[in-house]
DRENNU-527284 format. One record per atom (N, C-alpha, C, CB): residue number from 1; chain; atom name; x, y, z. Coordinates in steps of 0.05 Angstrom, whole numbers, plus 5000, padded with zeros to 4 digits. Atoms other than C-alpha are relative to their C-alpha. Glycine has a CB too. Example, Ala and Ser with C-alpha at 12.3 -4.5 7.8 and 13.67 -1.06 7.14 Angstrom:
<rs>
   num   cadena   atomo     xx     yy     zz
     1        A       N   5018   4976   5000
     1        A      CA   5246   4910   5156
     1        A       C   5018   5024   5000
     1        A      CB   4980   5001   5025
     2        A       N   4984   4976   4999
     2        A      CA   5273   4979   5143
     2        A       C   4985   5022   5014
     2        A      CB   5009   5009   4971
</rs>
This chain:
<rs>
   num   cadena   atomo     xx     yy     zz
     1        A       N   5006   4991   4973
     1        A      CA   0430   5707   3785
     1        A       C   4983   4980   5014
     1        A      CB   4986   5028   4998
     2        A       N   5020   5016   4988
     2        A      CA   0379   5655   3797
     2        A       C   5015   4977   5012
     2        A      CB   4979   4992   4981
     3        A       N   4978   5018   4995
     3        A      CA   0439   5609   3806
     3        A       C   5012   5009   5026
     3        A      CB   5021   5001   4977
     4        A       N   4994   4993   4986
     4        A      CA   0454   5639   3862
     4        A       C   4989   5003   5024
     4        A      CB   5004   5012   4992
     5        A       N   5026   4994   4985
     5        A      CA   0384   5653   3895
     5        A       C   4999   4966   5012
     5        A      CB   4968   5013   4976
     6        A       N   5013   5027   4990
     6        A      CA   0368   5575   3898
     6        A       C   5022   4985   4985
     6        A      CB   4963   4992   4991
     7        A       N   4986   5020   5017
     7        A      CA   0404   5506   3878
     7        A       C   4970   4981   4984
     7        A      CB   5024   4977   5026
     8        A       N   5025   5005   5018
     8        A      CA   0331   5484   3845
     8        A       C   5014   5011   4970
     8        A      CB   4969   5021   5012
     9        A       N   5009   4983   5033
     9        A      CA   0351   5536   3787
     9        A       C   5023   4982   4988
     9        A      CB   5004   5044   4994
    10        A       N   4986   5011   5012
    10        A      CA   0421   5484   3781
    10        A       C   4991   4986   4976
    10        A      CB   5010   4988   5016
    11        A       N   5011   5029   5023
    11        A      CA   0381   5431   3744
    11        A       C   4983   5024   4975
    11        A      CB   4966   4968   5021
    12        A       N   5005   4978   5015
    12        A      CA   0358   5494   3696
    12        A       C   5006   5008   4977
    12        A      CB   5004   5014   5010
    13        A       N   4983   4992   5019
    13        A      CA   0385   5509   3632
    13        A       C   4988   5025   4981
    13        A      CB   5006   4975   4984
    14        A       N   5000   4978   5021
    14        A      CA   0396   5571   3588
    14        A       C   4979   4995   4974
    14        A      CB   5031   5002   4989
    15        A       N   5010   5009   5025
    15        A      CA   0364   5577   3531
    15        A       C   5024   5002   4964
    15        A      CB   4971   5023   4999
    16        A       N   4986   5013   5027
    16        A      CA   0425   5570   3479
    16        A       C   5008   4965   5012
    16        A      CB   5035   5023   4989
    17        A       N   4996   5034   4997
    17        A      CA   0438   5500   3519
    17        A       C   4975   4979   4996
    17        A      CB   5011   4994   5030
    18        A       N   5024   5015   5009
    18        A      CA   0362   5480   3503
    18        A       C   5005   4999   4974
    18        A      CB   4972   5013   5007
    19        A       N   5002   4999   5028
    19        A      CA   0371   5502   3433
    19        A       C   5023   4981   4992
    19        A      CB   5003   5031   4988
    20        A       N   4983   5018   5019
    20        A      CA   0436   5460   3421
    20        A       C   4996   4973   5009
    20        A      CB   5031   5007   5000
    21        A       N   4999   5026   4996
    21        A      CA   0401   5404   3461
    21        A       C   4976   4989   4976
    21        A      CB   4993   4994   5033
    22        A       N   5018   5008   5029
    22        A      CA   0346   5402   3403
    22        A       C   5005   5002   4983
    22        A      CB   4981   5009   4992
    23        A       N   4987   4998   5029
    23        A      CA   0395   5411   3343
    23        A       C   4992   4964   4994
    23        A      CB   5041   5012   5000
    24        A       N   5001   5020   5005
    24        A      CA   0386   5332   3356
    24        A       C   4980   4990   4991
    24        A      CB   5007   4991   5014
    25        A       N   5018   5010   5010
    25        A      CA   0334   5316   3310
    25        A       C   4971   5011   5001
    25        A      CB   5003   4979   5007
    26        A       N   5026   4992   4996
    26        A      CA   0291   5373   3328
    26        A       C   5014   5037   4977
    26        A      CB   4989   5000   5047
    27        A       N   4992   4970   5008
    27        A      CA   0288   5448   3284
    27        A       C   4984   5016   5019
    27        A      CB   4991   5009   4967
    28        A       N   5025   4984   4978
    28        A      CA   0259   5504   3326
    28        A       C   5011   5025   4977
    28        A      CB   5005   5004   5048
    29        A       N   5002   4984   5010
    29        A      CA   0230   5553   3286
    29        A       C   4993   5025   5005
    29        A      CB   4991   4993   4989
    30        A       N   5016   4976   4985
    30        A      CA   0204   5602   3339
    30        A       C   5010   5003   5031
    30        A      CB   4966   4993   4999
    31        A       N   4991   4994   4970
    31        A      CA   0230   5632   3408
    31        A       C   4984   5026   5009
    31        A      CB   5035   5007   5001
    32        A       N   5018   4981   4988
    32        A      CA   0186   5676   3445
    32        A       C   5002   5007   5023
    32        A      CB   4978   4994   4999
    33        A       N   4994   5001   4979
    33        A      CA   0215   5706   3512
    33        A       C   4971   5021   5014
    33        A      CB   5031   5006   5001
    34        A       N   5028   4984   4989
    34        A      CA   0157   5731   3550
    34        A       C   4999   5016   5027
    34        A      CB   4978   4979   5005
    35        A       N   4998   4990   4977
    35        A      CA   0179   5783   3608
    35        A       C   4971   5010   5017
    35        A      CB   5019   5020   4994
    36        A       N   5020   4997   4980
    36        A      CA   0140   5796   3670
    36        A       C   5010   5008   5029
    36        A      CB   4985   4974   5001
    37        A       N   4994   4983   4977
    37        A      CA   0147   5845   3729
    37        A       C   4984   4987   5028
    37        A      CB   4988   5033   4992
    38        A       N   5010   5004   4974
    38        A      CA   0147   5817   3799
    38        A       C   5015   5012   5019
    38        A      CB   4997   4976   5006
    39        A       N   4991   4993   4980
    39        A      CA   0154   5844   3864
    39        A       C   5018   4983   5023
    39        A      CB   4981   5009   5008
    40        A       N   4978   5020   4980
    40        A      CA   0204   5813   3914
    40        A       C   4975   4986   5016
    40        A      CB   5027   5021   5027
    41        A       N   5026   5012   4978
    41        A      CA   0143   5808   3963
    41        A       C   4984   4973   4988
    41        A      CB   4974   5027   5004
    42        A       N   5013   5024   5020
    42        A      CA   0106   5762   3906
    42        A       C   5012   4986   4999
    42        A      CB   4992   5002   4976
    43        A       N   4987   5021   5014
    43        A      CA   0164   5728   3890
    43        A       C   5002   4980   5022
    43        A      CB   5029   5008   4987
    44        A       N   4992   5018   4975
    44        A      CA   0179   5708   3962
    44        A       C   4981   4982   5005
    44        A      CB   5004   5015   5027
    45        A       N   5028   5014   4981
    45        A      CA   0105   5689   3974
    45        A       C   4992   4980   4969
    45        A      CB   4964   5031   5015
    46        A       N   5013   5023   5017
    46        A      CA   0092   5650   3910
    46        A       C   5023   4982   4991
    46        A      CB   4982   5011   4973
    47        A       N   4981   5014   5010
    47        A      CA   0167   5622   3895
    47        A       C   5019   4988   5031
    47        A      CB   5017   5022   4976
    48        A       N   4984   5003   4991
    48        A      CA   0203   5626   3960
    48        A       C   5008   4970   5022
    48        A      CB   4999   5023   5007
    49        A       N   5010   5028   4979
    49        A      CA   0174   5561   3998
    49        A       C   5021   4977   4971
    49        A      CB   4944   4991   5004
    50        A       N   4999   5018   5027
    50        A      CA   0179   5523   3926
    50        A       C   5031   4989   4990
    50        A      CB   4989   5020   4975
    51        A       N   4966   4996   5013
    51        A      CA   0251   5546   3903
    51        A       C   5020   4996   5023
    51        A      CB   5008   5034   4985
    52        A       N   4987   4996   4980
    52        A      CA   0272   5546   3977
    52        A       C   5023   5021   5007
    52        A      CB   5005   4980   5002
    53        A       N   4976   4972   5003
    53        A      CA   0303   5613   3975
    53        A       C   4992   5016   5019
    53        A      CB   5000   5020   4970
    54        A       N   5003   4991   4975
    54        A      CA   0311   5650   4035
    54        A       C   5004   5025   4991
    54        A      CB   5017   4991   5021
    55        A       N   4996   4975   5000
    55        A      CA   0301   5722   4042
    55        A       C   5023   5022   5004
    55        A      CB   4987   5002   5012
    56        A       N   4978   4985   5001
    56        A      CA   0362   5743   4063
    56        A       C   5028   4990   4983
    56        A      CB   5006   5003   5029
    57        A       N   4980   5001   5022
    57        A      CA   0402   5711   4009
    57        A       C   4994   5011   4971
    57        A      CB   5006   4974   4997
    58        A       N   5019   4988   5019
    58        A      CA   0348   5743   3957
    58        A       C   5020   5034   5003
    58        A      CB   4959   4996   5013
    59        A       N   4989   4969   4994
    59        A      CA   0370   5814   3990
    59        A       C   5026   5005   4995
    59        A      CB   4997   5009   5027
    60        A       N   4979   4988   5010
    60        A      CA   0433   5797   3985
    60        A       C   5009   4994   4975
    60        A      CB   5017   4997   5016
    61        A       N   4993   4992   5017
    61        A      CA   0440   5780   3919
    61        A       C   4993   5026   4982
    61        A      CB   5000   4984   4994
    62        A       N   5014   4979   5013
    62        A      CA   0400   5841   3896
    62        A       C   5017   5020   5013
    62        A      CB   4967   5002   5005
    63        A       N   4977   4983   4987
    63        A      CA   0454   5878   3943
    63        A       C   5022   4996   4984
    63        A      CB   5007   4993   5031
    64        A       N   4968   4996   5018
    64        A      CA   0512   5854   3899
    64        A       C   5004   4988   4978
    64        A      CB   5026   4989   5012
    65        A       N   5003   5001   5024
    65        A      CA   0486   5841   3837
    65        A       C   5014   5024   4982
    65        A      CB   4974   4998   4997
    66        A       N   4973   4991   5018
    66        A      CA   0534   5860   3779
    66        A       C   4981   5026   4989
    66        A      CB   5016   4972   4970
    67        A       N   5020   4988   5019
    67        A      CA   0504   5921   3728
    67        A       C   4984   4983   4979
    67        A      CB   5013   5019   4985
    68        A       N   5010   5015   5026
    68        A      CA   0496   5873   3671
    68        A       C   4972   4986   5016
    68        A      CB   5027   4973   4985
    69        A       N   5024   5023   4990
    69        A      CA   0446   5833   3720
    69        A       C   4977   5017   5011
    69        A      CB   5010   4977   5027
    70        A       N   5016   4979   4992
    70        A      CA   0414   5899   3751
    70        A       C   4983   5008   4974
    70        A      CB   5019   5025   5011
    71        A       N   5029   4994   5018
    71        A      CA   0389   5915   3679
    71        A       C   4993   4974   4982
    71        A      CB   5004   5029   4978
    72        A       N   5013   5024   5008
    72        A      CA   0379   5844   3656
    72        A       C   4972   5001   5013
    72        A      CB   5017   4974   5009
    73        A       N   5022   5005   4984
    73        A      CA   0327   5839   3711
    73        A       C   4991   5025   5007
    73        A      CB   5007   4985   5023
    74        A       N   5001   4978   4997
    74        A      CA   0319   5908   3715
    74        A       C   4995   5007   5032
    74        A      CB   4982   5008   4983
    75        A       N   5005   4998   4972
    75        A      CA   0327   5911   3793
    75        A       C   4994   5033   5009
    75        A      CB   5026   4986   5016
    76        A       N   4997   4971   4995
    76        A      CA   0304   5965   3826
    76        A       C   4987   5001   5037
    76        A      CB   4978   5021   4970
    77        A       N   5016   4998   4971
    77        A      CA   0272   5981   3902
    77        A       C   4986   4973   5002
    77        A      CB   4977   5027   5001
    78        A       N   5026   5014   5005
    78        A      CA   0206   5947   3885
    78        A       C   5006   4971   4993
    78        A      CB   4984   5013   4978
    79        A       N   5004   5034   5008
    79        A      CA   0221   5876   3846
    79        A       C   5024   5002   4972
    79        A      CB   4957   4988   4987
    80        A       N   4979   5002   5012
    80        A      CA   0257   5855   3788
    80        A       C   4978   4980   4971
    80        A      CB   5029   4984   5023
    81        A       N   5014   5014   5019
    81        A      CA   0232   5826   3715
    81        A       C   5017   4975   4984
    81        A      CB   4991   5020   4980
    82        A       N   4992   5025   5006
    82        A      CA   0238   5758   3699
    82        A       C   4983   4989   4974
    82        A      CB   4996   4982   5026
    83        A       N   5008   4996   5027
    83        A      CA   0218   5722   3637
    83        A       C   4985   4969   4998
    83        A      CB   5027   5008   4977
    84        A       N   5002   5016   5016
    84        A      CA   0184   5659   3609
    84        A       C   5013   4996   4971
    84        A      CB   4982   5001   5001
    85        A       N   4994   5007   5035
    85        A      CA   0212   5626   3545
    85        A       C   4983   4975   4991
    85        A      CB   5036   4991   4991
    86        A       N   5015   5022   5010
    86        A      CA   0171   5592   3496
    86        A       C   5021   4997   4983
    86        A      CB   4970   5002   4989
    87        A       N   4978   5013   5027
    87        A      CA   0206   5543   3444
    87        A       C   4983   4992   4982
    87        A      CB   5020   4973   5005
    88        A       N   5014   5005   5027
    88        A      CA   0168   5522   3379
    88        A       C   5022   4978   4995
    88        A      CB   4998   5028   4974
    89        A       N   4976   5009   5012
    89        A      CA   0215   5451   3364
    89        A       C   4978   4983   4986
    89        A      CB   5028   4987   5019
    90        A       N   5006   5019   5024
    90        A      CA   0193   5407   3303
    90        A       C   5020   4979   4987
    90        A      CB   4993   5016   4978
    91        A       N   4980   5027   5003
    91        A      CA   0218   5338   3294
    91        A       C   5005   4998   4977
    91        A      CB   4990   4972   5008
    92        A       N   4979   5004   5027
    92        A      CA   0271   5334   3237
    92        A       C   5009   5037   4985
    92        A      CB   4977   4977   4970
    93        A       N   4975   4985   5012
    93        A      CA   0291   5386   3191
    93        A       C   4976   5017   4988
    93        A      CB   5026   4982   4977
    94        A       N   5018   4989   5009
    94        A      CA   0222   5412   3169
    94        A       C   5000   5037   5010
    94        A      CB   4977   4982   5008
    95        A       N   5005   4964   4986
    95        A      CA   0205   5495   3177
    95        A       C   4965   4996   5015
    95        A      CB   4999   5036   4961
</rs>
């Protein structure tokens, strides 16, 4: 969905395309996704200058967002929860 909101989130990657970009000589022993509830209003005023995402393409993807993405992000009136990921990677093959 964020793919959608801004072209910032293009240069972005998933986190199974991080993980198979550190199979190269890196193990990761630890993934830690860290969700966090924001309001549209917050998002606009602390992301929307940054990410350059305009309000009325925000509304409308939150207007025709799929189900799977409604409870990914759990959209609802109010805002929508988004996540940090931490990675743990260690160079070579070690645990």
């Amino acid at each position: 969905m964020e793919r959608k909101v801004s072209e910032t989130y293009l240069r972005y990657y998933n986190l199974s395309a991080v993980k198979r970009m550190l199979t190269h000589g890196f193990h990761v022993p630890k993934v830690k996704v860290i969700p966090y509830r924001k309001s549209y209003f917050s998002l606009m005023e602390d992301k929307g200058e940054y990410f350059s995402v305009k309000l009325e393409v925000l509304r409308k993807c939150i207007r025709e967002a799929t189900m799977d993405e409604r409870k990914l992000y759990a959209l609802n009136s109010d805002g929508l929860t988004l996540s940090y990921t931490l990675i743990k990677a260690l160079e070579g093959n070690k645990s």
